[in-house]
N, C-alpha and C positions, 0 to 999 in steps of 0.2 A: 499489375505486376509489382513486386515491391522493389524499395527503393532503395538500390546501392548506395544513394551518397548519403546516407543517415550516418553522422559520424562525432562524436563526440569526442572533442579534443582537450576536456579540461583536465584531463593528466598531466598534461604539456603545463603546465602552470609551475612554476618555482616556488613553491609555497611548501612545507616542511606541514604536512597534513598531520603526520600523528603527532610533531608538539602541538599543532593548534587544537585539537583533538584533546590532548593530554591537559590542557588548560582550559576545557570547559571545567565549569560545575554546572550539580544537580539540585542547590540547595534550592534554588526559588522556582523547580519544576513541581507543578501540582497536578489537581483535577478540578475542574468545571463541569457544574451538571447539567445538562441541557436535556429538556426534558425527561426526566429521570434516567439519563445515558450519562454514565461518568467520560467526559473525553479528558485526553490529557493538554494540558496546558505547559508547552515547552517550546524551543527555538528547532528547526531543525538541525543546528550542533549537537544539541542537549537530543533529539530523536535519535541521531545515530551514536551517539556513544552510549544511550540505554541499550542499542541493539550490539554494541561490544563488548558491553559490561555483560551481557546475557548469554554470549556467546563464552567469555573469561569464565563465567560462572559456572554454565552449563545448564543440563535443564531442558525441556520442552515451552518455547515460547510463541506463541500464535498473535502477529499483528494485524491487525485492521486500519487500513486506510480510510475512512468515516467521512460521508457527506450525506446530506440532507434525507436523502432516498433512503441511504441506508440506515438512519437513525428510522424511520418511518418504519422499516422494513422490521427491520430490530426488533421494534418496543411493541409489533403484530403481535407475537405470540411468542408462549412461555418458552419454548424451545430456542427460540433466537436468540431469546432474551440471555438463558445460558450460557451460548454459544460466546454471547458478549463478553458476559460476565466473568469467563475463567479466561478470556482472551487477556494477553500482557500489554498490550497497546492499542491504543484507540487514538488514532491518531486523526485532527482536525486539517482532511486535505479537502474538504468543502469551502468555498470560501464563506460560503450561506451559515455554519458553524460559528465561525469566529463573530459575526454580524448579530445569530443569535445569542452566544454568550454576551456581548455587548450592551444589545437592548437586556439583559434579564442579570444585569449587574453583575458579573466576574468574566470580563473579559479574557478570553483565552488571547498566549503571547503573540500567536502568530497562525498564518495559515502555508502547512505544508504540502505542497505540489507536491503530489506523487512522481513523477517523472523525474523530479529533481532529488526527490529521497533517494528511488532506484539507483539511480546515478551516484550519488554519495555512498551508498554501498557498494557499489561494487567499486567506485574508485578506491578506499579505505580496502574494501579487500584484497584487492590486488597487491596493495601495500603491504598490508599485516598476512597477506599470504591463507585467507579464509577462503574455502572452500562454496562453489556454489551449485544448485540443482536447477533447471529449469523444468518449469511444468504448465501447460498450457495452450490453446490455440490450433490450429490445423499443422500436422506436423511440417508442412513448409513453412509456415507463418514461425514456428520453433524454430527452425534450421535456420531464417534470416536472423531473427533475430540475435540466434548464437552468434552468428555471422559479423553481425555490426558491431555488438557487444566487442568480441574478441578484435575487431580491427583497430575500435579505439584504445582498448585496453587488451594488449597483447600478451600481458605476463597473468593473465586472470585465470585461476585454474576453474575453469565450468567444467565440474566433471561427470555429471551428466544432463541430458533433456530429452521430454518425451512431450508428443503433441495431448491436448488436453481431451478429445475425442477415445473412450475407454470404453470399456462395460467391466460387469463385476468381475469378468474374469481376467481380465486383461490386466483390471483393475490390481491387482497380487502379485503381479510382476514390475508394477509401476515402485508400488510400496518397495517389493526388494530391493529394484534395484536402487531408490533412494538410499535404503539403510544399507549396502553395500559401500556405495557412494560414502558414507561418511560423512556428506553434505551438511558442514555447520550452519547453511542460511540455502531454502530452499522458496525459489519464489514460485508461486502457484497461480496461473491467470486463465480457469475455468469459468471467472465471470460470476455475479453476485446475485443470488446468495451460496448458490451449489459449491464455490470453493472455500467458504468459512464454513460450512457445514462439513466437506471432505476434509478439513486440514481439522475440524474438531471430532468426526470419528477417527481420525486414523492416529491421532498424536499418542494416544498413550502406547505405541509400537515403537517408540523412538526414545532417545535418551537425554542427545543432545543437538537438538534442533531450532532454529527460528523458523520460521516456517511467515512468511510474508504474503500475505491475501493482493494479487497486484492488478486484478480484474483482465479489462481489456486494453491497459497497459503495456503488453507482451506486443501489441499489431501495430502500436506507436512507436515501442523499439524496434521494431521489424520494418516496420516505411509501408507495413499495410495500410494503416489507417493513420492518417496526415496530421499532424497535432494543431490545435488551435490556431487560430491565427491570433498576432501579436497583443493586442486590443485585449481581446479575450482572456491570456495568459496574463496580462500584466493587470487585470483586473480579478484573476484568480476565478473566471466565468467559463473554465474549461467544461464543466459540466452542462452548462447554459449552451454551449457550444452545440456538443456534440447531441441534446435534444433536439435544437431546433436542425441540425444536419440530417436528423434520422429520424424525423417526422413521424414513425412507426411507433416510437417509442413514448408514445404523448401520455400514456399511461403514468409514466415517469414525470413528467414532470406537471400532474394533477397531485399528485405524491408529494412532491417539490414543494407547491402550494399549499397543500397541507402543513407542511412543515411550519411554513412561514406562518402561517392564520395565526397554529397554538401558539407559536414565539411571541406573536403581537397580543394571543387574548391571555397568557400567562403575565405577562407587564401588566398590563393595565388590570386586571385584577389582583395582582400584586400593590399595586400602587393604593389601591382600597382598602 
């Protein structure tokens, strides 16, 4: 059953978010290449105020939350590789990422928890009054989710959600009602790869959209699926986590392995 007491309170905070917000800069945000994968290299301040500046701007923008797996996954075949490649963010929530920019000399600044991005967004949009879509998940696993969301952040206008389970026809009504919605930041948690690949067929239908890839994301805001424990999170090994929980998934982290080899046999023949 999911979990009622899932509730986050850092609304409740006295902190004046859009001057701190308004006092980042973007001047020392880059890119790190990791294995021919440009990720970007920023603070998560500096991640959400590229995703307000995009928003200001306008535009169709597609983020990617990027770890190891999915670097792997990526650089398979020419089509992923696209998919990356026209994506506006690539963002280092692997902590496996930041470890290998490291070894392969331009470390990136930081590593950004998914959970905690989510969160920053919709707190900031509560605030600036931004618009949101949920997409994702069993449609009850959707409905908690809304649920929690809206209890911690009460003035957030979610204006709409639809469970992640569709087919193509269904599929046309999901789309409308997005672009009815108007939904300036739409987050999509159909799970990796199938929701970078839907959020990069279906973008050029939209105008002015972010469109946020949040995987399985959506069942840890919902209290379906129980986030790391502490250990874990403070070592940024949420993914390391949730392999060894789901044993099923060992596919995943022979991938994982992978990643790691090329990181170690790129240095050391770099070093040659």
């Amino acid at each position: 059953m999911p979990d009622d007491s899932i509730y986050y309170d850092s609304y409740k905070e006295e902190r004046d978010l859009v001057l701190e917000y308004n006092q980042v800069t973007l001047d020392d945000a880059g890119v790190v290449n990791i294995l021919g994968m440009g990720i970007d290299s920023l603070t998560r301040a500096q991640a959400v105020v590229k995703v307000l500046n995009m928003i200001r701007d306008g535009g169709v923008h597609h983020i990617i939350l990027m770890h190891p797996y999915k670097i792997v996954r990526f650089n398979a075949n020419e089509d992923m590789k696209l998919i990356a490649a026209r994506s506006a963010m690539k963002l280092p929530s692997g902590a496996g990422i930041r470890w290998a920019s490291r070894m392969l000399g331009t470390p990136a600044k930081e590593t950004i928890p998914p959970l905690s991005f989510i969160m920053d967004i919709v707190r900031i949009s509560e605030i600036q009054n931004h618009t949101i879509f949920i997409i994702g998940g069993r449609p009850e696993v959707t409905e908690q989710a809304f649920f929690n969301i809206k209890k911690s952040f009460p003035k957030i206008r979610i204006v709409g959600r639809h469970g992640g389970y569709f087919n193509e026809e269904r599929e046309r009504s999901v789309i409308e009602a997005v672009r009815k919605s108007e939904a300036r930041i739409v987050f999509v948690g159909l799970g990796f790869p199938h929701e970078d690949k839907w959020i990069h067929r279906i973008r050029n239908e939209f105008k002015n959209t972010v469109f946020i890839g949040i995987g399985g994301n959506i069942e840890i805001i919902s209290g379906t699926v129980k986030k790391a424990p502490a250990w874990f999170m403070e070592k940024n090994l949420e993914w390391f986590y949730r392999i060894i929980s789901r044993p099923w998934r060992v596919g995943r982290f022979v991938r994982v392995m992978w990643f790691y080899l090329r990181v170690l046999f790129k240095k050391v023949f770099k070093k040659k």
